[in-house]
N, C-alpha and C positions, 0 to 999 in steps of 0.2 A: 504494500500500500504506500501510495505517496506519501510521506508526512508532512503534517501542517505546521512544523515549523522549519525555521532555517537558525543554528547556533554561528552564534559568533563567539567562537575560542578565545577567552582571556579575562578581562575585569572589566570589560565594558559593560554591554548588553545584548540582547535578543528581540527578537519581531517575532513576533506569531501572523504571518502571512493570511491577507485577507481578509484582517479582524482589525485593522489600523489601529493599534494601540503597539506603544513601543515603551520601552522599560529603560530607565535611566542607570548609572553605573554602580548603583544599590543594591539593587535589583539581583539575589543570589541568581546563580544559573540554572538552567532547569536541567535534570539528567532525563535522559528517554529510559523509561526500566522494562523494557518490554526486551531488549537481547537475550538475558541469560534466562528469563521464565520457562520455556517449553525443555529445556537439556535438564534439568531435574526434577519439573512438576508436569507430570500427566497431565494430573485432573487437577490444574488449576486451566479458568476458562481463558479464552482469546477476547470475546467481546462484550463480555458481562462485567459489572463494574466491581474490581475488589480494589484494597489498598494492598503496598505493596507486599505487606504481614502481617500479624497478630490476628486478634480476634476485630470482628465486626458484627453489629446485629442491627437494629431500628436505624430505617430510613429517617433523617430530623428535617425538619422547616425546608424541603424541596423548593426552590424560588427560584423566577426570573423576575432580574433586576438590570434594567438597561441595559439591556442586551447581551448579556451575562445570564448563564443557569448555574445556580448554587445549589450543592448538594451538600446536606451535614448526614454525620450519621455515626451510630454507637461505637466508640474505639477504645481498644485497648493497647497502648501504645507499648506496653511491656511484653505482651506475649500473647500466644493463642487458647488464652482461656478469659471468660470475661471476669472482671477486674479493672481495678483504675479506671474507672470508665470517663471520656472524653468527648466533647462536639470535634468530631474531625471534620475537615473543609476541602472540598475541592470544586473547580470551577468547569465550565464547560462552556463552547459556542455553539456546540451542536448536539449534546448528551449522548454523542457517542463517545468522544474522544477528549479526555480528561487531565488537568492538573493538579495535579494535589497540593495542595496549602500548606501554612502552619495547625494546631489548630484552634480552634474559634472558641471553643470553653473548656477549660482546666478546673478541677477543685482547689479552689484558695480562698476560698470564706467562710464565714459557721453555717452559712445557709446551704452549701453546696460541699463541705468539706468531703464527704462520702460518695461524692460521684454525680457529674453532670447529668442526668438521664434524659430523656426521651422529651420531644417538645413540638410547635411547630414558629413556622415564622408569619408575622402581618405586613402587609406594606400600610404604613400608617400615611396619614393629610403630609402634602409633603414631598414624598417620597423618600420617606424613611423605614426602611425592615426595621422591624423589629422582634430578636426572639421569644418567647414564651417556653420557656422547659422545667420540668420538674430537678429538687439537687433532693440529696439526701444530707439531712446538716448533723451536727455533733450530736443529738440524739437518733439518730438514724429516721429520723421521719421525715415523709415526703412533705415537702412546698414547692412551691411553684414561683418561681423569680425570671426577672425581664432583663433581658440587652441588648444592646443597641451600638450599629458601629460607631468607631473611633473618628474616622476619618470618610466621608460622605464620597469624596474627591478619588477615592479610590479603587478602581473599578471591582479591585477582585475582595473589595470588604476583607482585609486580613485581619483588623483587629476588632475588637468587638470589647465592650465594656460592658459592668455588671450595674444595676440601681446600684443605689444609696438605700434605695426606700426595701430592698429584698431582703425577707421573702415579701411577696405581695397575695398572698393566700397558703394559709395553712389549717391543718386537717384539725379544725373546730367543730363543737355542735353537732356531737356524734356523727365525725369520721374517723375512720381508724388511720391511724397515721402510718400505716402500711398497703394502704388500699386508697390512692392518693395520687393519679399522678396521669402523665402523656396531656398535656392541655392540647387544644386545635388551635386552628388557625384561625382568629379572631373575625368576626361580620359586626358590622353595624344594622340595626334595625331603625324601622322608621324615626324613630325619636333621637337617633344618632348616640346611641348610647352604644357602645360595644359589649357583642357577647362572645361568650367561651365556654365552650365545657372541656369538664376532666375526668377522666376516665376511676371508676370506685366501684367499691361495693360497700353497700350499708343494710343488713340484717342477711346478709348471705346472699343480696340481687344484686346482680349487673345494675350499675347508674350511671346517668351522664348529668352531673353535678353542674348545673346552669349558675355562670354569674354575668355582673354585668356594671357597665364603667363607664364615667365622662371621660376621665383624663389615661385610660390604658396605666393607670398607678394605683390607684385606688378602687378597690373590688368588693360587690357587696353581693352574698349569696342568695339565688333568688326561692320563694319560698319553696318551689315545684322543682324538680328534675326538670330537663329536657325530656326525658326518658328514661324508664329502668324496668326490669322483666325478673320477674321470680321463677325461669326455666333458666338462668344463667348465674354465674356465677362474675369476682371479678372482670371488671371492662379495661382492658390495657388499648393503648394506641386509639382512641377514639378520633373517628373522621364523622365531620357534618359538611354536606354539600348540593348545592343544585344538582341534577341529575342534567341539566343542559346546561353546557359552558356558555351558553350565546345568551343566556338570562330570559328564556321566552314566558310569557302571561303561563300563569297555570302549570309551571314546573316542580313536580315532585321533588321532594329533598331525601338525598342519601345518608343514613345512619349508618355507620359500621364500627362494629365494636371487634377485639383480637383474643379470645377464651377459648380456651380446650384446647389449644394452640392449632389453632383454625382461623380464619378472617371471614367475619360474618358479618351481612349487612339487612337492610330492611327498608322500604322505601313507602314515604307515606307525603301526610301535607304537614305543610310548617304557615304557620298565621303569625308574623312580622310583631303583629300589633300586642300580640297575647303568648308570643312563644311558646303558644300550645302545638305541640306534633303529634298526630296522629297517623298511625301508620296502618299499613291495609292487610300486611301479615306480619304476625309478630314472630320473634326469634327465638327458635324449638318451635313453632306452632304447624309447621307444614311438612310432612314426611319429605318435601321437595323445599330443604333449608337451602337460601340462597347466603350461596359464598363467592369470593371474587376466584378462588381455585381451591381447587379439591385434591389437595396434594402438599408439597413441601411450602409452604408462603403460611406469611407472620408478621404481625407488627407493621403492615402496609401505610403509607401514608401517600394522598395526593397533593397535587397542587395545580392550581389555573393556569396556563402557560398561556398570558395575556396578548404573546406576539401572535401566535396562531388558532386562541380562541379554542383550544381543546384542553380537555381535564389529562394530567397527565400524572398513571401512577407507579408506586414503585412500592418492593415488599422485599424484606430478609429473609433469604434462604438459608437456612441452616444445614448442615452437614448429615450426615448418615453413617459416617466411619469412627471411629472411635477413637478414646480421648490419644491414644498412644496415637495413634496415625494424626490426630491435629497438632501434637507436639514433634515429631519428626517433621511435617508439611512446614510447621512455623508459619501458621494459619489456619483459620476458620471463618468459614458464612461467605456470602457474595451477594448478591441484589438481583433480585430478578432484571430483565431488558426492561426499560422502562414502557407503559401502555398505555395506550390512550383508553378513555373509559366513557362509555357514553350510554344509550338507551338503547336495546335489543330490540328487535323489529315488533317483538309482541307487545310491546311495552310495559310488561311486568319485571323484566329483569333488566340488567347490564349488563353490555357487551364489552367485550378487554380486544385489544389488537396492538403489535407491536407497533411501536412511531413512527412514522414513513421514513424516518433517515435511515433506518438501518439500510434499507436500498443502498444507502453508499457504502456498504462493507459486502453487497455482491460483486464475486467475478464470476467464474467458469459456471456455464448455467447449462444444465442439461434438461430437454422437454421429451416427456411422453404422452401421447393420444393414443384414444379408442385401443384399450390393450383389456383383452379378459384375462380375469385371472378364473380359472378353472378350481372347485375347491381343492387342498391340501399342495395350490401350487403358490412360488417361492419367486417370485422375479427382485435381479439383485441392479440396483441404479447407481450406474458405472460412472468412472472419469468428472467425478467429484469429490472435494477434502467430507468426509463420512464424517470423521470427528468434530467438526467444526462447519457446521451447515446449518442453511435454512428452506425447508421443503414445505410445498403445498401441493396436495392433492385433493380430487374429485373423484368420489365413487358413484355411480348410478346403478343400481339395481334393478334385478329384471324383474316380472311379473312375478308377486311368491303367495301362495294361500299357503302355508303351512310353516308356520310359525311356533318357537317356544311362548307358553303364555307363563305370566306372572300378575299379581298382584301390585301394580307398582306404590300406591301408597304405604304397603305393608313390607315393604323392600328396601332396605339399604343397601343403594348402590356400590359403596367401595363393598361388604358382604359380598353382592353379586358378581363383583369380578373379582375376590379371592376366591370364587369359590369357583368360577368359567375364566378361568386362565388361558390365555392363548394358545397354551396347547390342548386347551380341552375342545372337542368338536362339537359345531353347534348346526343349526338348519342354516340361517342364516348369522353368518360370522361364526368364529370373529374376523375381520378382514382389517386390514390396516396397516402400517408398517413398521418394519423392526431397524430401531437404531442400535447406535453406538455394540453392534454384533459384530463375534469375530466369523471367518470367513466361514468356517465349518457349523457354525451357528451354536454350537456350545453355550456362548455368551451373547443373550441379547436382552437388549428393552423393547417390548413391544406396544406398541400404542392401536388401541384398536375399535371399532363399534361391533355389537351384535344388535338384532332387532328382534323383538320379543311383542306379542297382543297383549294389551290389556283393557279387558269387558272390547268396546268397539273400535281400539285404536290403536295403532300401532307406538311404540316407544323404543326412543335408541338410546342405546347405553352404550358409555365412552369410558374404556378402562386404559389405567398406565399400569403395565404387569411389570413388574421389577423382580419376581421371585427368579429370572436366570439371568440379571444382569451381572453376575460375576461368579469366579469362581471361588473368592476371597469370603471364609466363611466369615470373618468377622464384621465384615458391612451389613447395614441393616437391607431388608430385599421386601420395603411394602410394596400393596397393591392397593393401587386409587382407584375409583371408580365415581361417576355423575352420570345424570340423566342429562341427554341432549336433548333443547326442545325445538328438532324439526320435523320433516313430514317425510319421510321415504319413500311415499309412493307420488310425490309432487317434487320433490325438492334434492335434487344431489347432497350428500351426506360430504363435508369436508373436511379435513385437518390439515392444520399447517404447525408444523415442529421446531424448535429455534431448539440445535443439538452443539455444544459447547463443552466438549471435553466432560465433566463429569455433572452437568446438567443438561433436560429435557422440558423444554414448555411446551404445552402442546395447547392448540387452539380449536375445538371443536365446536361448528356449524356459526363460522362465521366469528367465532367468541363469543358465544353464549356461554358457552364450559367447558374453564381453562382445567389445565394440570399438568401440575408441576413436580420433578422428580429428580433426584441426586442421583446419580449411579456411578460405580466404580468399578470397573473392568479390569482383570489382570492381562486379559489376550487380547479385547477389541481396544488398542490403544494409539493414539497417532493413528501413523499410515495400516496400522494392521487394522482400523475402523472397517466395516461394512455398513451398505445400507438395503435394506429390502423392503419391496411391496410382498403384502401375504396374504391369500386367503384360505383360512382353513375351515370354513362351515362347507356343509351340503351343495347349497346353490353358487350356480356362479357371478361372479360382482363383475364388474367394467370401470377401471380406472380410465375418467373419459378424459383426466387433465393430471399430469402431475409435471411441477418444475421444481426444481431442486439447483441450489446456488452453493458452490462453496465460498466461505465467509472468510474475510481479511480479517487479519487482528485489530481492534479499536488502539489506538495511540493514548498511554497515559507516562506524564512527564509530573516529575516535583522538584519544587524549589530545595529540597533538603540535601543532606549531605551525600557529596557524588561518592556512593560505595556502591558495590555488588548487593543486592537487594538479598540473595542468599548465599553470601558468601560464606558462613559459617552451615554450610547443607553439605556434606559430603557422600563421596562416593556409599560407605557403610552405610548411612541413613538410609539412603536411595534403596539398596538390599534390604534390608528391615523393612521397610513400607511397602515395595513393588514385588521382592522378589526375585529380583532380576540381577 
């Protein structure tokens, strides 16, 4: 891939090409870390967003700011396990391709001594950010304190200052001061009063703890919730938002709460004037629980991406291997691709679909039409990076009366695909493709739909089978599963896959239902990747479109010290982890 910058060696400065900002002779230099990554880390990704080591988890305050996209997010600057936790900062002009910061919040006050946590940002009258995050202070109880940068004049916000007046909320008036924390991103209501909620639990229910402010300093708890549910438990990371970025008459508002370490939301009305919300299905209340993905994702937070007028979100993926394997890696967690998130054609749910940029990390693009797949047969899609890909297909299916039937409200989906595993044979499916597989197929992730009746209609179900993504007994090997809500005798069935070394997202019918999955391969690795289209039910399917792109590595660069990013990873580590 070209890179977006050009370095000028020495104590001067750097240009970041096509972004007209140039850096004066202060300005540390930025190193490229993307060289030594792939010669010792497999399963660290090419285009997903990590820091260069340690631990990482919650996405913080996602912003654009003149023309600038700032990303914070949970850091452990010591090592891969969480601890010391940090606002770390990196910048972006196009959120694929990233610089890392200093970072933006440190523990060094009573309010914060225990660790910066989770938070979001506002852009305040002005145009001023300003953060909102929970610290944990010298008794270890959550508050909620504000900062705001240093220096306005600076494009890339490096420093950021803490109140005076912090904390500016803490867990009074029956809350528990461990059940306290992730505030949102701050709205104004008619009266221009600003509101906030924060993520609690109060007598064992999920709450979103409403307050509200003249001056974004002074907070007064209002006497109602926003919301809270006696089927959940604690609410971490809480997001409130229009379900249309464009702001249209009559737009539903998105609630989503992060419990059972799932991301779950629920969309209903919100009345400005009475910040009463009322929602049209509550959370647990529908055998068909809407989630943003049914798979590895956690602690998601969004943000309004004002240049292009779309909701744009992002979520922590956690690991699956274990604690030894993330101290040899000298890492853990990644970020999902970031998504645009909008209204589903039926308009009961939300749709996710990756950003239109990533298009700039396709090269080598391979296309197949009108190809049947006959059942128990295996077509493998050649003269593409397997490890490191982005594929979209289309299945059409032919006429079928004979169907598996289920009861689908009485049925948990991920249940149903542990239990019809891609190698188990169905009428119709499973059909769908297997990634990140070695060539003998030993090792594979399968991604796939079956269709099944239920009472007069038909229903598709979209599973991620992980139980032969590796041969390495000590990774975890779940199976995801969700209900797709399309029509199969009207509507082509699709998925599109974003495959990245030791992640899989996968996009089912358009993005209605995502999923998300870690895996770790000891044989499908690099170039020994495979990829396959498969059908193994009864009937036969017709892949009437499939394109598949291998993916360039995204470009991340930091102002810190020019070392080897693993320079202490040695050849022994390498054997202990891989085996190799």
């Amino acid at each position: 891939m070209k890179t977006s910058s050009v370095f000028v060696l020495g104590l001067y400065f750097f240009v970041l090409i096509g972004n007209g900002v140039e850096f004066g002779a202060s300005t540390p230099i930025a190193t490229d870390i993307n060289p030594t990554v792939e010669e010792v880390q497999p399963y660290r990704t090419a285009y997903h967003f990590q820091p260069p080591k340690n631990w990482m988890n919650d996405p913080n305050g996602p912003m654009y700011f003149k023309g600038i996209y700032h990303f914070f997010y949970q850091y452990n600057p010591y090592g891969p396990h969480w601890a010391n936790i940090v606002w770390a900062h990196s910048v972006s002009y196009d959120l694929i391709n990233w610089i890392h910061l200093d970072h933006a919040l440190n523990p060094t006050h009573p309010f914060d001594i225990n660790g910066c946590w989770s938070g979001s940002t506002t852009i305040l009258p002005g145009e001023i950010p300003a953060i909102l995050y929970t610290g944990s202070d010298t008794e270890n109880r959550e508050v909620q304190n504000l900062a705001r940068p240093k220096n306005l004049s600076d494009p890339f916000l490096i420093e950021w200052v803490k109140s005076a007046h912090n904390p500016i909320m803490t867990p009074v008036d029956g809350i528990h001061p461990n059940f306290f924390r992730d505030p949102t991103t701050a709205w104004q209501g008619p009266d221009e009063r600003w509101r906030v909620i924060v993520g609690s639990q109060i007598n064992g229910h999920g709450t979103a703890i409403l307050y509200t402010s003249e001056d974004f300093i002074n907070w007064t708890r209002s006497e109602s919730p926003l919301h809270s549910s006696n089927r959940t438990g604690m609410w971490e990371c809480p997001d409130f938002y229009p379900s249309s970025a464009k702001g249209e008459a009559g737009t539903n508002y998105v609630l989503k709460a992060s419990f059972n370490h799932q991301d779950h939301y629920v969309m209903g009305n919100y009345d400005p004037e009475t910040d009463i919300y009322v929602v049209e299905t509550d959370f647990m209340d529908s055998a068909l629980q809407l989630r943003y993905d049914y798979g590895k994702f956690f602690g998601s937070k969004t943000f309004l991406d004002s240049e292009k007028k779309r909701r744009v979100l992002w979520a922590w993926i956690d690991e699956m291997d274990s604690e030894f394997d993330r101290s040899v890696k000298g890492w853990t967690g990644l970020q999902s691709f970031p998504r645009t998130v909008s209204i589903g054609k039926s308009g009961k749910q939300l749709a996710q679909w990756p950003i239109e940029e990533i298009e700039k990390l396709r090269s080598e693009e391979v296309n197949i039409h009108d190809i049947e797949l006959k059942g128990g047969s295996v077509l493998e899609v050649v003269d593409i990076t397997a490890s490191q890909a982005d594929v979209e297909v289309s299945f059409v299916l032919p006429n079928f009366e004979e169907v598996e039937v289920i009861e689908q409200n009485l049925v948990d989906p991920q249940l149903l695909c542990s239990k019809n595993q891609a190698s188990v044979k169905g009428l119709v499916g499973p059909f769908g493709l297997l990634v990140l597989a070695s060539k003998d197929l030993t090792e594979q992730t399968a991604i796939f739909f079956r269709i099944f009746r239920s009472h007069s209609k038909y229903v598709v179900l979209m599973c991620s089978d992980q139980s032969r993504s590796s041969l390495r007994d000590e990774v975890a090997k779940t199976t995801y599963g969700a209900f797709v809500n399309v029509d199969p005798v009207s509507e082509t069935i699709s998925l599109r896959s974003l495959i990245d070394h030791s992640i899989v997202e996968s996009f089912g019918g358009e993005g209605v239902a995502c999923i998300t999955a870690r895996v770790y391969p000891k044989l499908a690795i690099d170039n020994e990747t495979h990829l396959y289209a498969f059908n193994n039910g009864t009937q036969s399917v017709k892949i009437s479109k499939l394109s598949a792109w291998s993916m360039k590595k995204a470009q991340f660069f930091s102002y810190r010290k020019e070392e080897s990013l693993f320079s202490n990873y040695d050849e022994q580590q390498s054997k202990l982890l891989f085996g190799n």
